[in-house]
C-alpha positions in Angstrom: 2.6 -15.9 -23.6 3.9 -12.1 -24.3 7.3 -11.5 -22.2 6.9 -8.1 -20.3 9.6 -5.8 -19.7 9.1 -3.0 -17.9 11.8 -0.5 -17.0 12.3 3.0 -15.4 12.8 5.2 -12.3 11.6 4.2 -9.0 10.9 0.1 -10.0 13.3 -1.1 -6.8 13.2 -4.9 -8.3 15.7 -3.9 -12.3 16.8 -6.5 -13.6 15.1 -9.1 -11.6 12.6 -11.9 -13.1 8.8 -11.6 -12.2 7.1 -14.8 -12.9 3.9 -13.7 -11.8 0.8 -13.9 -14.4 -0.1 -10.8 -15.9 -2.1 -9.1 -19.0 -2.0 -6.6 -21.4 -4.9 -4.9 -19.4 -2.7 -4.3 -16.5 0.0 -2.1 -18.6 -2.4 1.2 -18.4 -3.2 0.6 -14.8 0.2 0.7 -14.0 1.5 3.5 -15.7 -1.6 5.4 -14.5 -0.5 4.3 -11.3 3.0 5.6 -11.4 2.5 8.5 -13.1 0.1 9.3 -9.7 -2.7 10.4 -12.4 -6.0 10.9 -10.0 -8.7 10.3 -12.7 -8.7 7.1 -14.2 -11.4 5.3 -15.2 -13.5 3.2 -12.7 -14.1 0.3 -15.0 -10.8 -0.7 -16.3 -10.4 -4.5 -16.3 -6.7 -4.6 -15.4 -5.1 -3.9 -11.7 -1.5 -2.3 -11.5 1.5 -3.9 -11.5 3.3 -1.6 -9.2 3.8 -3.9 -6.3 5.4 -6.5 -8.5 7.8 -3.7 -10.0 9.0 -3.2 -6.2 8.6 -6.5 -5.2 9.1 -10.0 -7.6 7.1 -11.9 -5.0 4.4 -9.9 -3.8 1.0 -10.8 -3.8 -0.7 -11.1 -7.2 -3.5 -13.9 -7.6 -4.7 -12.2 -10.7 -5.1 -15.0 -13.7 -4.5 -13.9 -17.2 -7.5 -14.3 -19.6 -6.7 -15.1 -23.2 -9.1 -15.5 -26.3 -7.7 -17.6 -29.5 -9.7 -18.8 -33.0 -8.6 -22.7 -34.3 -10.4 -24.0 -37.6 -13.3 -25.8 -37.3 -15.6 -27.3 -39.7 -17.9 -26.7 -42.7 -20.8 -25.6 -40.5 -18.4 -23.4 -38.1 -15.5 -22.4 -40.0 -13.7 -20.8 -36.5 -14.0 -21.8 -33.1 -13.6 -19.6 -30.6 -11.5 -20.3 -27.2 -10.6 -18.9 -24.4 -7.6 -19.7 -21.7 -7.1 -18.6 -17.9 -4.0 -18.9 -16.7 -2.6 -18.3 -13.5 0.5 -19.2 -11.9 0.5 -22.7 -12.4 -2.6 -24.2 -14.3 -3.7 -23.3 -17.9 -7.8 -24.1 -18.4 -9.0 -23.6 -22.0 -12.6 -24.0 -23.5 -13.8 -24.5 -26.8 -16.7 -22.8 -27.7 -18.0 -22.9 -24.1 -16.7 -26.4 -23.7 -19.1 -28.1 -26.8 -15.7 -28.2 -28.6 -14.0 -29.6 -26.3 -11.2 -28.7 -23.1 -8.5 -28.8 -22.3 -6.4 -28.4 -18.2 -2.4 -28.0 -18.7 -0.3 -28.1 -15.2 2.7 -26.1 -16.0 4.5 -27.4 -12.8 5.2 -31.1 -14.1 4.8 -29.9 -17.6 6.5 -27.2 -17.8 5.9 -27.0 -22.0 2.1 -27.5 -21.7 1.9 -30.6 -24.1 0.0 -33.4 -21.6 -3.4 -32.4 -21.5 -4.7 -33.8 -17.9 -8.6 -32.6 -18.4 -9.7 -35.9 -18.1 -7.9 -36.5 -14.7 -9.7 -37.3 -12.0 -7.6 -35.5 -9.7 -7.6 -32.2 -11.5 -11.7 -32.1 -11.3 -11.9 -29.5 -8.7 -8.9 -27.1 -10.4 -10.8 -28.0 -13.5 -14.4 -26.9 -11.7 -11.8 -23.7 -10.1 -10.8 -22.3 -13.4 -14.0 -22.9 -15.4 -15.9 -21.1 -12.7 -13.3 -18.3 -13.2 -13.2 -18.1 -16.9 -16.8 -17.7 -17.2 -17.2 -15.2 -14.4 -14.0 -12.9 -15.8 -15.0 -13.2 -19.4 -19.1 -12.5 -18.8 -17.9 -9.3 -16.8 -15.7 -8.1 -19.7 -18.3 -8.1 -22.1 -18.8 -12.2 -23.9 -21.9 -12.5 -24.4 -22.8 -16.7 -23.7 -23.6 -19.0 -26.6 -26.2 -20.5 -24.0 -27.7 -19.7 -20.6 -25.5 -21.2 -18.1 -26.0 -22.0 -14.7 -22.3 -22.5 -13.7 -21.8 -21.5 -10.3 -18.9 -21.9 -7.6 -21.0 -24.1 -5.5 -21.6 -26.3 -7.8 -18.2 -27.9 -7.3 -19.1 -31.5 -8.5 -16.3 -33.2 -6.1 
């Protein structure tokens, strides 16, 4: 998590606190955005913040994607991760899930230390954000370990 403060004329909501999950990908499309620049490029990955910077409740369903490196072992020195987060929920996996997962619930656990991946109950947000996280991170560009044949109707619950 990277605190975002953004400041300037025209933002109606100064001073107020946004807790709405963004990314660094979104910073260009916003300042593009209010700067009223007409050519910007089709295939950005981020979306502009502007309606958040009038509004600290407005729509914004947009997950952040993160990728991370832990140690690993002698045959893989590094293993790659990579979170989604969005308002609530935190879903991490571990070299495409061989390495392991892990599901935080920022709600009740506000400091992300109880992982609840292997709660039955958080199969379907589990199955929600995996779906997501491979989807968002194929379109900007990972190429799989593996062919996959993760889909969202493959909702196992």
């Amino acid at each position: 998590r990277v605190p975002l403060i953004m400041a300037g004329a025209g933002i109606s909501a100064r001073g107020k606190v946004c807790l709405s999950t963004v990314e660094h990908l979104d910073v260009y499309p916003t300042i593009a955005n209010l700067c009223e620049l007409n050519s910007i490029p089709s295939n950005l990955h981020g979306e502009s913040m502007v309606p958040l910077l009038h509004d600290i409740r407005a729509p914004w369903s947009k997950p952040a994607i993160s990728q991370v490196q832990r140690p690993g072992n002698k045959e893989q020195p590094m293993i790659n991760g990579y979170s989604i987060r969005d308002g609530r929920f935190r879903y991490t996996s571990w070299n495409e899930g061989r390495e392991g997962e892990e599901l935080y619930d920022y709600q009740i656990d506000p400091r992300g230390v109880h992982n609840v991946i292997h709660d039955p109950v958080m199969t379907p947000i589990t199955h929600r954000l995996r779906v997501a996280l491979h989807t968002t991170t194929l379109a900007r560009g990972r190429v799989p370990l593996l062919p996959t044949n993760l889909k969202p109707e493959a909702n196992p619950n």
